[in-house]
N, C-alpha and C positions, 0 to 999 in steps of 0.2 A: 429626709433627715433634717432639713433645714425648717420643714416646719413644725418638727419636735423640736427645737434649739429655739423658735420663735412664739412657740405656743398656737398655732397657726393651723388652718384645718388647712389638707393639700390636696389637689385634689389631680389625676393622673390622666392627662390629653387622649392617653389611650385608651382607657376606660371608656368612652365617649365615640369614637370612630362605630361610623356603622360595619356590619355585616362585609358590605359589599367593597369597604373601603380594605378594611383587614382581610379580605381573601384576594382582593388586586395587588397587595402588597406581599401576599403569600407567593401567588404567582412569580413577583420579581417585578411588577409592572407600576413606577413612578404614579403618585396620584399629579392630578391635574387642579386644576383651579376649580374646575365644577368639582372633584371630591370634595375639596379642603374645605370652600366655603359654607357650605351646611355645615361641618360639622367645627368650624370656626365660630360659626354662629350661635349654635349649643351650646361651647364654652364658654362666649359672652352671656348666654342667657343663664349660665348655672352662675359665674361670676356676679352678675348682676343682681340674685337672690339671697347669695354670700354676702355681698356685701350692702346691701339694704337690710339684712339681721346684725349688721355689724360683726361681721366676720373678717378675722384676716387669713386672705387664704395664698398657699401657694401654687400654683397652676403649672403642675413639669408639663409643658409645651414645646414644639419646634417653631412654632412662628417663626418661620425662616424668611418671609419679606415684610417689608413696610406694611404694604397695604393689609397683610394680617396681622400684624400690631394694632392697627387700626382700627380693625372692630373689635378687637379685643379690647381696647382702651374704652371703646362704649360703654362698656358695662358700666362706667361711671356717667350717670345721668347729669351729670353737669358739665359732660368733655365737652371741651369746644376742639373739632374734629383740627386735626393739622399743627396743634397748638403742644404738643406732647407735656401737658402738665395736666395729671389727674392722676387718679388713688391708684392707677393699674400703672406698677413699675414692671420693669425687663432686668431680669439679669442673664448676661450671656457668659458660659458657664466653659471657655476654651479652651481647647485641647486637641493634640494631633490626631489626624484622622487615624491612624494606628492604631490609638490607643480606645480611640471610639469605635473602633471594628472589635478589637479586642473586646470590649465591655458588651458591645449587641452581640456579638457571637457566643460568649458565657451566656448572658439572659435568653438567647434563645435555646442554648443547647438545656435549661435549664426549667424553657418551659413556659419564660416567664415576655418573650416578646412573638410577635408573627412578622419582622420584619427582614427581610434577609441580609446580612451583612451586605450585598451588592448593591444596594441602592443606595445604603452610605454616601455614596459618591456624589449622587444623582441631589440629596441635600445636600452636602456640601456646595455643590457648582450654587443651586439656587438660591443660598445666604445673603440675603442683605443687611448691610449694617449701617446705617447713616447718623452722624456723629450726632447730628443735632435733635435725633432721639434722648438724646441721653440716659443712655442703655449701657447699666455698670456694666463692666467685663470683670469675671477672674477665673484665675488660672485654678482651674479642674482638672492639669494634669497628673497631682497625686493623685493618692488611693482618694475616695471619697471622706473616710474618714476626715485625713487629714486634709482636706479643702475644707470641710467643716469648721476644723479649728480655727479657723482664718477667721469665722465670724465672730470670734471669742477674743480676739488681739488687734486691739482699737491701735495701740502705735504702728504695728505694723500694716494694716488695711484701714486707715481711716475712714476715706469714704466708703466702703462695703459693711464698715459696722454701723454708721452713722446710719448706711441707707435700711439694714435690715431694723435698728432700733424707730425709724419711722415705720417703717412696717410694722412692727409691734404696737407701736403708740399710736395708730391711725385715727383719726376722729371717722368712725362708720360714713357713709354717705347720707 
């Protein structure tokens, strides 16, 4: 949604997971570090091509620790690795785990994910957030719609419209 409001090509984490990754998650069984990072690495190489055509794109990701932030931020050939300022931002999109069980268990029953509400959790625990990322947060506990509208009311979310109007105005890499 947000990168129809940005003009933004988006592109979906999940689309990306191999084979073996979305049937270990079908099972119920947590990926590990050796899943994640192949297919972390994908995402920065597809990022990397987006944004070398001068694309602004949106990436729906879990990047749920640092260190996968981190290759994700590669994709900008001029990051300087530790330094968190480069074309590849974070928004983290909060909300109670409830309401996030709620929303995967609709998209699954619907078809539209292979993750089983029960591992929910299992992201949750492994979340890192470290301030000095400076990784906007907002609150995605309405419907989606209305988190959308958020990006549309500069008095009310300043820094979240500022940070998506950079996003739009990007100088390509």
């Amino acid at each position: 949604m947000l990168a129809k409001v940005i003009n933004a090509r988006f592109l979906d984490a999940d689309d990306h997971h191999p084979q073996s990754n979305k049937d270990k998650m079908k099972a119920g069984i947590p990926l590990s570090d050796k899943d994640r990072i192949p297919w972390l690495e994908t995402l920065r190489d597809a990022l990397r091509v987006s944004l070398a055509n001068g694309e602004t794109v949106i990436l729906g990701c879990s990047a749920l620790q640092k260190h996968y932030r981190e290759i994700l931020r590669c994709a900008d050939p001029n990051y300087v690795p530790g330094s968190f300022t480069c074309a590849v931002k974070f928004i983290l999109l909060s909300v109670a785990a409830d309401v996030l069980a709620a929303r995967l268990e609709k998209r699954a029953a619907e078809g539209n994910h292979f993750m089983p509400s029960k591992l929910l959790q299992s992201q949750l625990d492994s979340l890192q957030i470290d301030e000095s990322e400076g990784i906007l947060k907002v609150d995605a506990s309405l419907d989606p719609q209305d988190t959308l509208k958020m990006f549309n009311h500069q008095d009310d979310n300043e820094e979240l419209v500022t940070e998506c109007r950079h996003l739009k105005h990007m100088n390509p890499i």
